[in-house]
C-alpha positions as CSV (number, residue, x, y, z in Angstrom):
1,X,60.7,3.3,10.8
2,X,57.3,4.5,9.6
3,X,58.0,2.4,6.2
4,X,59.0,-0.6,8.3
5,X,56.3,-0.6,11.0
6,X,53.9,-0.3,7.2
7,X,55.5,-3.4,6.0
8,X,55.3,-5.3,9.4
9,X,51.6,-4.4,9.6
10,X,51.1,-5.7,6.0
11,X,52.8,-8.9,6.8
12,X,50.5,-9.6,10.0
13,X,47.0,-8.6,7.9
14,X,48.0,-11.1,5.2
15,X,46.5,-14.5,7.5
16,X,43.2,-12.5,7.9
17,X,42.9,-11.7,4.2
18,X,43.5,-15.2,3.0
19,X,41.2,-16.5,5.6
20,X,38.6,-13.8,4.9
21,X,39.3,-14.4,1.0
22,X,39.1,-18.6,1.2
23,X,35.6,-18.4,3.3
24,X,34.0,-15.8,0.8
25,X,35.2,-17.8,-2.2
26,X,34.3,-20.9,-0.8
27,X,31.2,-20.6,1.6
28,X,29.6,-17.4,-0.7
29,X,28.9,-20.5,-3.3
30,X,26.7,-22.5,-0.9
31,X,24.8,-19.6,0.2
32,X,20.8,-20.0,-0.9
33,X,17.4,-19.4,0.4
34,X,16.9,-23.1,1.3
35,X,20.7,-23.3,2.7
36,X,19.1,-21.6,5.8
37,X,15.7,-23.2,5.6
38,X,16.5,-26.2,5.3
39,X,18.0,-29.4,8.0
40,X,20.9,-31.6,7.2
41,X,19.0,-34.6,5.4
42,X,22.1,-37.4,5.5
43,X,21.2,-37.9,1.5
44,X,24.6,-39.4,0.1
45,X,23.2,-38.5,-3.4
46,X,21.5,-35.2,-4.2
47,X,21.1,-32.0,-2.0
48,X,22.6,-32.5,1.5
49,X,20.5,-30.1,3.1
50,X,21.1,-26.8,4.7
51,X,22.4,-25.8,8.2
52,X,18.5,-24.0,9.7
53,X,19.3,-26.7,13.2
54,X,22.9,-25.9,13.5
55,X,21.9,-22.0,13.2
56,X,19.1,-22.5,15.6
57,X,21.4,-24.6,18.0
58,X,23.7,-22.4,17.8
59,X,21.7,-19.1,19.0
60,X,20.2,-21.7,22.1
61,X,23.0,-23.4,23.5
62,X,25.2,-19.4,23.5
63,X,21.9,-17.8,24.8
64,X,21.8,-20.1,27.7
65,X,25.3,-20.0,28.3
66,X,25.2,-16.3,27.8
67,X,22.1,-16.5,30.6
68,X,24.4,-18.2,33.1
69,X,27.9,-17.3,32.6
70,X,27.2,-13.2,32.5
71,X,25.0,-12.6,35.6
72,X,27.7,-15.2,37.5
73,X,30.5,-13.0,35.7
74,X,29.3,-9.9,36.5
75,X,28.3,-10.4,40.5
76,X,32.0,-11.8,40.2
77,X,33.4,-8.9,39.4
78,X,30.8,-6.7,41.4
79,X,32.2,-8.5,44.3
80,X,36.1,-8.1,44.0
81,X,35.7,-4.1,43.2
82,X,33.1,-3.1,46.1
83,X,33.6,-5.9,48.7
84,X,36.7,-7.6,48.3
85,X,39.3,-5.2,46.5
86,X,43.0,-6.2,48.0
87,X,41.5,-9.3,50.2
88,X,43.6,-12.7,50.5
89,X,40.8,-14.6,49.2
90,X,40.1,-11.8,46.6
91,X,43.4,-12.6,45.1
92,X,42.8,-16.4,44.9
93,X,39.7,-15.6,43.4
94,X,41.8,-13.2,40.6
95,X,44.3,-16.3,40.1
96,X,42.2,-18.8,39.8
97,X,40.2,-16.4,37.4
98,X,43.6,-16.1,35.5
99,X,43.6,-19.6,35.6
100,X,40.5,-20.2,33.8
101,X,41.4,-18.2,31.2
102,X,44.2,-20.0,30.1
103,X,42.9,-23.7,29.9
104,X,42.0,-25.1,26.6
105,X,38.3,-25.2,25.9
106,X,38.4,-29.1,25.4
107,X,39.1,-29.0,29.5
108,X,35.9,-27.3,29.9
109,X,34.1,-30.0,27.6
110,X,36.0,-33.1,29.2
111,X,34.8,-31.6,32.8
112,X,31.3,-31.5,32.2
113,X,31.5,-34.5,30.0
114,X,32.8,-37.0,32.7
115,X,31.0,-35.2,35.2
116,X,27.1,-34.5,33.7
117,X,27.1,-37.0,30.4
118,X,28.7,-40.4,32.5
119,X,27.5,-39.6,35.2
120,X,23.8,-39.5,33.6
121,X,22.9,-36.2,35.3
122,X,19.6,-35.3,33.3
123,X,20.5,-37.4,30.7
124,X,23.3,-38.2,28.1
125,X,24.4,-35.7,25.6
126,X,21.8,-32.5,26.1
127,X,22.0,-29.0,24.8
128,X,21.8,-27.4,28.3
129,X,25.4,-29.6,28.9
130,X,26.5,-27.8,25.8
131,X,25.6,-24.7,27.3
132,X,27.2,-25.2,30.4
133,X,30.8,-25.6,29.1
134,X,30.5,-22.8,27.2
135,X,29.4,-20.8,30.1
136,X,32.4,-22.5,32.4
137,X,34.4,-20.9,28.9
138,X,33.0,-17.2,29.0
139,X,32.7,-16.8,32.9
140,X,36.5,-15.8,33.3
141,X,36.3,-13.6,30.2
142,X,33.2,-11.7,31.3
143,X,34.5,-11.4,34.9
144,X,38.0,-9.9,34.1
145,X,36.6,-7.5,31.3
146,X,33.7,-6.8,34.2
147,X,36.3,-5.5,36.6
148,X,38.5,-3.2,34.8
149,X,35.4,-1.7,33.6
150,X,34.0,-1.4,37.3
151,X,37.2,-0.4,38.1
152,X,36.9,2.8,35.7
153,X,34.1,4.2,37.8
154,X,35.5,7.2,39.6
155,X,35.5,6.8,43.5
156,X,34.2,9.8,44.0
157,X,30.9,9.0,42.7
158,X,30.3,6.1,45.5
159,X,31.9,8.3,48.4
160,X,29.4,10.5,47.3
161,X,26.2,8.7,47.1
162,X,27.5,7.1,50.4
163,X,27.3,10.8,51.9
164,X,24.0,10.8,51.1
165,X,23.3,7.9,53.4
166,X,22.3,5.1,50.4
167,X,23.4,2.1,51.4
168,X,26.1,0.2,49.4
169,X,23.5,-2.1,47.3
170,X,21.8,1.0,46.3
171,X,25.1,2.1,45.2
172,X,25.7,-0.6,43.4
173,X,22.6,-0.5,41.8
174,X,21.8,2.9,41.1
175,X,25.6,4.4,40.7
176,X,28.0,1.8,40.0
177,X,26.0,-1.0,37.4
178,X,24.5,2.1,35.4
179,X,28.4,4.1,34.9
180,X,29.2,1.2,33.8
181,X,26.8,-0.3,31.3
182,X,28.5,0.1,28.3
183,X,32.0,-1.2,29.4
184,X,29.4,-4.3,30.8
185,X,27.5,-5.0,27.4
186,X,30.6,-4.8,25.7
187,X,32.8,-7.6,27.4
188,X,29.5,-9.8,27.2
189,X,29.9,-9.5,23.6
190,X,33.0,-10.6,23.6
191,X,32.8,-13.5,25.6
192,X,29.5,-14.4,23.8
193,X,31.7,-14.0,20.6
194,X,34.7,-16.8,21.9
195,X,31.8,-18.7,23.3
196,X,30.0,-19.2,19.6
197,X,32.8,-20.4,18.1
198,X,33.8,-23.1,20.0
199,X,33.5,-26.7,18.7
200,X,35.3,-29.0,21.6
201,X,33.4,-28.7,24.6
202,X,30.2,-29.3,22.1
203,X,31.7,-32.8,21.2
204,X,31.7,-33.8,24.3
205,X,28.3,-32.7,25.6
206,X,25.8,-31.7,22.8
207,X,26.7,-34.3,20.2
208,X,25.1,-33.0,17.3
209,X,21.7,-34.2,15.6
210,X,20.5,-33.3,12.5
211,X,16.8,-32.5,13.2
212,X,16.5,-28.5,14.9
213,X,14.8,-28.7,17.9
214,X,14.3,-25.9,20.4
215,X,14.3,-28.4,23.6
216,X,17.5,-28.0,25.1
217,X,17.3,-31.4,27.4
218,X,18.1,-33.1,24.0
219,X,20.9,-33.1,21.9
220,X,21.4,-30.4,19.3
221,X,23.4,-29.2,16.5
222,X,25.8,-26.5,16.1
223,X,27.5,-24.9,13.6
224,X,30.6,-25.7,15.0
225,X,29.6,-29.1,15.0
226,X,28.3,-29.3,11.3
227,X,31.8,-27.5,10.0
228,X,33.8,-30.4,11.9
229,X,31.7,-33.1,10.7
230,X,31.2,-31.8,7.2
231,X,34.7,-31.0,6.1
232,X,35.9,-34.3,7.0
233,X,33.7,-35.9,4.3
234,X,35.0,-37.5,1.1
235,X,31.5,-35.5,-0.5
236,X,31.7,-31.9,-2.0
237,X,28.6,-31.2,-1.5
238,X,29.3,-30.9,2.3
239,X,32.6,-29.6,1.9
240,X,31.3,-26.6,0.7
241,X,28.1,-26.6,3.2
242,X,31.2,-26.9,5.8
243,X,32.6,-23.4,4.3
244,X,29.1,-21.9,4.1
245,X,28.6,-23.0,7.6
246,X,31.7,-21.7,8.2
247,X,31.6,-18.5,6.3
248,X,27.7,-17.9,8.6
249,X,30.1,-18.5,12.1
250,X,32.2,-15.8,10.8
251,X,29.7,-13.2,9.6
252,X,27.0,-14.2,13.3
253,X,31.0,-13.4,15.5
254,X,31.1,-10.7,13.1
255,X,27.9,-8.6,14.1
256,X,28.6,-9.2,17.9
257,X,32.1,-7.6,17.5
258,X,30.5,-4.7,15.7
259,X,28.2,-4.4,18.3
260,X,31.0,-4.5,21.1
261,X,32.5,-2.0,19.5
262,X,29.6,0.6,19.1
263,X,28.6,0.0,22.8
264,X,32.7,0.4,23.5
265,X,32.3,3.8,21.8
266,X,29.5,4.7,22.8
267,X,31.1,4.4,26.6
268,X,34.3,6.2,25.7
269,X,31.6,9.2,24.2
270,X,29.4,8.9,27.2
């Protein structure tokens, strides 16, 4: 059993090898100083440019998201553990948060697409639309992970700061949000981590430019975006800025699942 359960391992790591093996072969190459430094220039001949405004966009439109979707996620969650528990309406709230997590990310672009972007609310195609799809993305993630980590928190250390006479926000507050920090961060991470990857709600609210510009009521790039439009090309030069683009995604989700897990392990110690 031990040799089989060896083998059956082996066979399920092979996909993440090849995948790890093709990006470092094929985006290592396009690597350079001025590959990060440098804009998409549109030059059908020569140097294509580098990826600095997808990069850029990138950390923007997930930081805003991030902004929105993990306070929203977290009072979320506050709410079902301390106020509503085993209420009807908390169990619609836990389906419908269920819900959420199941539907395709391109719903969540299509939504705010035909809803913001036609309907000319601030605009056409804006990095702040961007952001909020991506936050309508992470929202269920960071509310789920939020409660069983709230959930964790021993009873008895509310009962007894309730003793004391502190008043259930204080509890919150003081007792509950600061057991729980770790187990907090690290779901964040995680949602900020599905969040960055995602290339579908951007195409239908972001658009993608090739310029980098820090003013999210414009539209921006992504490197989603720039690895979708790229490996389409007929051009190897952006074929392979497409798998160094590709090859930066991996290494940026990389780091913020590293971090997840030291903050994770740093609750478990605590």
């Amino acid at each position: 059993m031990r040799g089989l359960l060896a083998v059956l391992t082996a066979i399920a790591l092979v996909p993440l090898f090849l995948v790890v093996y093709y990006l470092l072969h094929k985006g290592l190459g396009a690597w350079s100083g001025r590959f990060f430094t440098t804009d998409p220039n549109g030059n059908f001949l020569g140097y294509p440019g580098g990826i600095r405004s997808a990069i850029l966009g990138t950390l923007e439109i997930v930081a805003l998201a991030t902004a929105i979707s993990v306070p929203v996620g977290i009072g979320v969650a506050l709410w079902l553990t301390e106020y509503g528990k085993g209420s009807r309406f908390a169990s619609v709230v836990r389906y419908f948060v269920d819900v959420m997590t199941g539907v395709p990310s391109i719903v969540f672009g299509l939504f705010v697409y035909v809803v913001l972007v036609l309907g000319h609310i601030g605009g056409g195609f804006t990095g702040w639309k961007g952001s909020i799809a991506l936050a309508l993305l992470m929202a269920p993630i960071v509310i789920r992970s939020s409660e069983v980590v709230l959930l964790l928190v021993p009873g008895s250390l509310r009962e007894a700061a309730l003793a004391l006479g502190a008043p259930r926000w204080r509890v919150i507050t003081r007792v509950v949000l600061p057991t729980s920090l770790s187990g907090l961060v690290t779901g964040s991470l995680l949602a900020i981590a599905r969040g960055a990857g995602e290339t579908a709600p951007l195409l239908f609210t972001a658009f993608g430019v090739y310029a980098a510009t820090a003013d999210v009521t414009q539209p921006m790039n992504a490197l989603p975006l720039q690895i979708f439009g790229d490996i389409k090309s007929p051009q190897n030069a952006l074929v392979t800025r497409a798998w160094g683009a590709a090859l930066t995604l991996v290494v940026m989700i990389l780091l913020l699942n590293l971090v997840a897990r030291f903050a994770s392990r740093r609750s478990r110690l605590t």
